[in-house]
N, C-alpha and C positions, 0 to 999 in steps of 0.2 A: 504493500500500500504506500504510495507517494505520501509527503510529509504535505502538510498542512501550516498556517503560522499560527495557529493554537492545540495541536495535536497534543494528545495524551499519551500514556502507557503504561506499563507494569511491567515486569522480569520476563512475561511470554509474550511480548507483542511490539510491535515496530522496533524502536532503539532500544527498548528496553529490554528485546532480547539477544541483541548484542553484546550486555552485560553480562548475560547468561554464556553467551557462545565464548567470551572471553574468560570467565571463569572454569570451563570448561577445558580450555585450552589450559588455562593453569594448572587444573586437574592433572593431566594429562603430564605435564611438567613438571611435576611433584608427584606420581606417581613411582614407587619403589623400581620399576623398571629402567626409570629416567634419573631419576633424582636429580634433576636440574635445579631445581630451587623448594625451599619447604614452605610450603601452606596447607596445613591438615585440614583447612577451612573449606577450600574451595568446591572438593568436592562434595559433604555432604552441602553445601548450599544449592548448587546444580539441583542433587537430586531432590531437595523440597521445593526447588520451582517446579520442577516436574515435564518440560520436554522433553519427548521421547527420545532425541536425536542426541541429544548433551549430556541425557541422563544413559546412553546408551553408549557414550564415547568413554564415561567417565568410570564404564565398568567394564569397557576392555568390549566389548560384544559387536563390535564393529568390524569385520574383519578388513586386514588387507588386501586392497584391491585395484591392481594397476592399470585395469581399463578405468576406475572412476578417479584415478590420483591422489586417492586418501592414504595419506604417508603419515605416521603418529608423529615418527621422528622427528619428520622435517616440522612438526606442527609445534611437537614439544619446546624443538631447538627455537624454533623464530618466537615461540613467546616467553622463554626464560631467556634469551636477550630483552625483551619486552621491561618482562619483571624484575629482572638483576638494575636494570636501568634505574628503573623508579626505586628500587628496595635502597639502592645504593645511594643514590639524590638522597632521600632521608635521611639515610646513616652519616654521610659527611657535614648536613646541614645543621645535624643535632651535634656531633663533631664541633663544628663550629659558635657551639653556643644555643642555637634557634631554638625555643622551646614554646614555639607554638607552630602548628603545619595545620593548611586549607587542602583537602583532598575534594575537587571539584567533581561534580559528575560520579560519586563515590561509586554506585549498582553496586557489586557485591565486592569492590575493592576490601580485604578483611587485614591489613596494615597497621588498622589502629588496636588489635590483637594481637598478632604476628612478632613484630617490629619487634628490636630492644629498647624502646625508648628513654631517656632519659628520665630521670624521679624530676617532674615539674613540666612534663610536657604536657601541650594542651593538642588535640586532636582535635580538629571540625572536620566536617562529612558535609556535603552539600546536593544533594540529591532532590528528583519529585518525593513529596510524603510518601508515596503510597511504596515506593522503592527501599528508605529508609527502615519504614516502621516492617518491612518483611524480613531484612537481613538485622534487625535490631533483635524482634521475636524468634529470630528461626537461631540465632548464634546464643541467646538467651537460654534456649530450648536444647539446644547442644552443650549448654555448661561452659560457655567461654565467657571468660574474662576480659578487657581492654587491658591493654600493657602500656596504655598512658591514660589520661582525662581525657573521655570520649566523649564529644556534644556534635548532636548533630542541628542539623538546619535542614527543615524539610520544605522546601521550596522550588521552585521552577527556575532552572535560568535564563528564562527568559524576562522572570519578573525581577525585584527589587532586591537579591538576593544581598548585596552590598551591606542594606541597612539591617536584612534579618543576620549578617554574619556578626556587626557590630552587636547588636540586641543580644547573641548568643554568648558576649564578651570578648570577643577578638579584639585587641589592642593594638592600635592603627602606630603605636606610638613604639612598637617593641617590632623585631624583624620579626619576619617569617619564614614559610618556607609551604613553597604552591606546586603542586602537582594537576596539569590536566588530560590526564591518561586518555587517550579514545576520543577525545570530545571535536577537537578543532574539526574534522569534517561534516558535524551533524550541526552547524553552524554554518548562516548564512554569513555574506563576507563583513555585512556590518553590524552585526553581533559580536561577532568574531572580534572585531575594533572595540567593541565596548566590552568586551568580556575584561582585554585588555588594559584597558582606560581603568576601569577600576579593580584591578590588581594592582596596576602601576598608584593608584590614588591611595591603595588601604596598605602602602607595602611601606614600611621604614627601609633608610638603605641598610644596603647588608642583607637583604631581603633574597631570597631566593626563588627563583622559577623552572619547571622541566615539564614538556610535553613534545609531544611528536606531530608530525604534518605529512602529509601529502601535497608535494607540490602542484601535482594537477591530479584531480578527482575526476578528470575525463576519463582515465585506465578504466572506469567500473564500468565504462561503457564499450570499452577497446574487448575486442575480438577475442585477446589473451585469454581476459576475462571472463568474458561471456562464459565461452567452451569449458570452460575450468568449474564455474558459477555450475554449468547443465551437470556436467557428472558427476558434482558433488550435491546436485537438487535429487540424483535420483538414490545415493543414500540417506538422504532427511534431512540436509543442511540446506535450508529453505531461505535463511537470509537473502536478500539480493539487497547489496549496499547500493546499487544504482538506483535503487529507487529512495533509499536512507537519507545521503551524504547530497549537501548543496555543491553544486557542480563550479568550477571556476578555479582559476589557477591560483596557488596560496606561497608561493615562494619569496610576497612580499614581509611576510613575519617578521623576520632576521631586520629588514632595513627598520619596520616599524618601531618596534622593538630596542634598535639603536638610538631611534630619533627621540626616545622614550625616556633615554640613559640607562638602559641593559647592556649589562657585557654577555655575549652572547657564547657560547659552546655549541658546535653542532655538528653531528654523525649522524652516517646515513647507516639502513638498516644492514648493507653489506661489512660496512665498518666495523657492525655493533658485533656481526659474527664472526668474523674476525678476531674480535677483540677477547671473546670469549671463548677462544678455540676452537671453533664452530665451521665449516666447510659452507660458504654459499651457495644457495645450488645453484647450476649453469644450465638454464634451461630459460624459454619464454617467458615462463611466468616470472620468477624471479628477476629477470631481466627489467620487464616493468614494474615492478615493484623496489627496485636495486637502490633507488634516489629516496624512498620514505625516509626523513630525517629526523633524527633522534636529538632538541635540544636544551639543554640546561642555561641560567644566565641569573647574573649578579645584579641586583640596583648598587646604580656607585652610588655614592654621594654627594 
């Protein structure tokens, strides 16, 4: 279903189950086969949303299959680059003192359990309510703990999320440290700019930021794509990001970003596996996807 500018949803449906396919993919990465990264969380969270597809991936019952190019490996490998990314953005940001972190667009991000966070860290989640209050009751429900001061902020970002962040106690006056995992293509381009604007505005310097991009959101519609999209629709991976993601080229970030006073970091997803002893694969699809950029950045002063 094409995106609307007041659409809704929940963990099974439009964006909101792209939460779900990402935490899935976590699963799948933390999986005793893999052990790529630990999150004991992700999986049973999948499984109490309850799609058959994620909830089917994340108990192995998917076989492999190389007419439809469902590869675990390669799925585990490209999202524990994903996760080591952001895991590691937090660790050095509390490193550095930061004791309080904005996890934007949270869906079933489970970080503010996981993490080692420091004694005096403050965690915000910023999520639609109805996303919030399911991964709040279901990790509840599971007997987990926050491993720092967990507050969330159940709101839309499309609305006024800025002033529900302050009301929640975030201190405009103290750095931070902003994670927007997933999010920059589910955003039109001048959203995208005000998403920005008020990070830059609630951010002391010293402040920190990391999120990823897609330079051009045209690939979801590139042919690569498509083909790729049809053989993995006919095991149950039903997303089509072509219909998700606002279309338009996003490579102006980096300058934006600059003109903002961010010092900027940034690696592309081939770099990322690379970096992580990880083998890129040489094939089509990988090839259009090679440039997704991975990046971190400082407010100077």
């Amino acid at each position: 279903m094409a995106r609307t500018e007041s659409d809704r949803w929940d963990l099974a449906t439009s964006v909101g189950a792209t939460a779900t396919m990402v935490a899935a993919q976590r699963a799948l990465a933390a999986d005793p086969e893999y052990a790529y990264i630990d999150d004991p969380y992700a999986a049973p969270l999948v499984r109490a949303v309850g799609l058959d597809v994620y909830v089917r991936l994340v108990n192995g019952q998917i076989p492999v299959d190389e007419d439809s190019e469902f590869d675990p490996a390669r799925m585990a490998k490209g999202m524990a680059c994903r996760t080591r990314f952001y895991d590691q953005f937090f660790i050095d940001a509390t490193r550095s003192g930061i004791r309080q972190a904005v996890i934007l667009a949270s869906g079933l991000d489970a970080r503010a359990y996981r993490l080692p966070w420091p004694v005096g860290t403050v965690v915000y989640e910023v999520d639609m309510p109805e996303v919030i209050e399911f991964k709040t009751v279901t990790l509840s429900d599971l007997g987990a703990e926050p491993t720092a001061e967990r507050r969330t902020v159940a709101i839309d970002l499309r609305d006024d999320w800025a002033t529900a962040l302050k009301e929640a106690g975030f201190d405009t006056e103290r750095p931070s440290a902003w994670s927007a995992e997933g999010l920059l293509v589910y955003l039109p381009d001048d959203a995208q700019d005000a998403l920005f604007d008020n990070i830059t505005a609630l951010s002391a310097p010293g402040s920190r930021l990391a999120f990823e991009f897609v330079p051009d959101t045209r690939i979801f519609a590139d042919e690569r794509w498509r083909s790729h999209h049809d053989r993995m629709a006919e095991l149950g991976f039903e997303v089509d990001f072509n219909e998700l993601v606002y279309h338009g080229e996003r490579s102006h970030i980096l300058d934006y970003l600059a003109r903002a006073n961010w010092q900027t970091s940034a690696h592309t997803v081939a770099e990322l596996h690379e970096a992580n002893g990880f083998v890129y694969p040489d094939d089509e699809l990988a090839a259009a996807f090679a440039d997704v950029t991975y990046t971190s950045a400082v407010l100077k002063g």
